[in-house]
N, C-alpha and C positions, 0 to 999 in steps of 0.2 A: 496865662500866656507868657507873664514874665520870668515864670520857670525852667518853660520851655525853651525861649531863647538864653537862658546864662545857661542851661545846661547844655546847647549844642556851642557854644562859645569855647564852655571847658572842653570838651570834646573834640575840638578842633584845634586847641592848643596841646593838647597830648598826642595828638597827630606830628604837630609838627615838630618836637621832638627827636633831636639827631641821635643816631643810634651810635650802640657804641663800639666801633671797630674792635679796640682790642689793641689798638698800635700807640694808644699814651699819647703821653705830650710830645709827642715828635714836631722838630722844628718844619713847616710848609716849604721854606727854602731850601732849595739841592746845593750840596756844595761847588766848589769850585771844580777836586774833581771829579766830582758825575757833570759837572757841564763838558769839564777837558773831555771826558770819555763820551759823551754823547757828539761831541763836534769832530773827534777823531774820528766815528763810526759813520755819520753822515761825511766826512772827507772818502773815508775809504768806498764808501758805496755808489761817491761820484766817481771818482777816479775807475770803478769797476765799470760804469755807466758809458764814461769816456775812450776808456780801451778798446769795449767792444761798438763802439761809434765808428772807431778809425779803423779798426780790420773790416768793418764794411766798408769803411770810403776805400780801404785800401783793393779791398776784392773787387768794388766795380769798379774802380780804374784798372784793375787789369783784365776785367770783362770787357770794357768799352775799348781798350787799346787792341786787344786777340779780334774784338769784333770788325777792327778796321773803324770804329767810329770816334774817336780819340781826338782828332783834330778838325770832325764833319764845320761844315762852315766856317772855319778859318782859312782866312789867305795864308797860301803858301811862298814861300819865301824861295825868290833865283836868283840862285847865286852864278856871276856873270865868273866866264873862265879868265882867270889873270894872262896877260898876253905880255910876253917880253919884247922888250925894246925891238929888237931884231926880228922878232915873230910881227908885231905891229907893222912896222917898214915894209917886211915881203907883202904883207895884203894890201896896203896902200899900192905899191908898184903893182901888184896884181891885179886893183881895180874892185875888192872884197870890201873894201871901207872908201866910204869918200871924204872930203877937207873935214869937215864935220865931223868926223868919228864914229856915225853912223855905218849899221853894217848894209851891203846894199842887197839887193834881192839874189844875187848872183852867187851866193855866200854858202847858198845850199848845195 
């Protein structure tokens, strides 16, 4: 029995035996640059990544703007007509605006 078990022992240590590439003593460490050139190459394929992001933000903003949907649920902005001095005057005399500055109903 105890023949048994030292030979499946050797047997298993010849197993685990790393094979041999073929590629030597080559150092495990990448140089500096194959890192430079690895992190240019992940730059540029975000950069590619990014460009074609914004020509889609860029196509549906002008989809949702042609669709008329561009500003949906935002308040719109009145802009009140500037009245000059003398323009102001005749509608008070005319009864258009009261002391207030409010316009009156009669204004339509």
């Amino acid at each position: 029995m105890d023949d048994e078990k030292g030979e499946e022992k050797t047997e298993e240590k010849e197993e685990q035996k790393p094979e041999d590439t073929g590629e030597g003593d080559k150092p495990e460490s990448t140089s500096l640059i194959d890192k430079a050139d690895s992190a240019a190459q992940r730059l540029e394929e975000a950069n590619r990544k990014t460009e074609e992001l914004i020509a889609k933000q860029e196509e549906l903003a002008a989809r949702e703007t042609l669709a008329g949907r561009a500003d949906a649920g935002q308040p719109q902005e009145q802009k009140e007509e500037e009245v000059s001095p003398k323009e102001y005057a005749a509608m008070v005399l005319a009864g258009k605006i009261n002391e207030r500055g409010e316009k009156t109903e009669t204004t339509e």
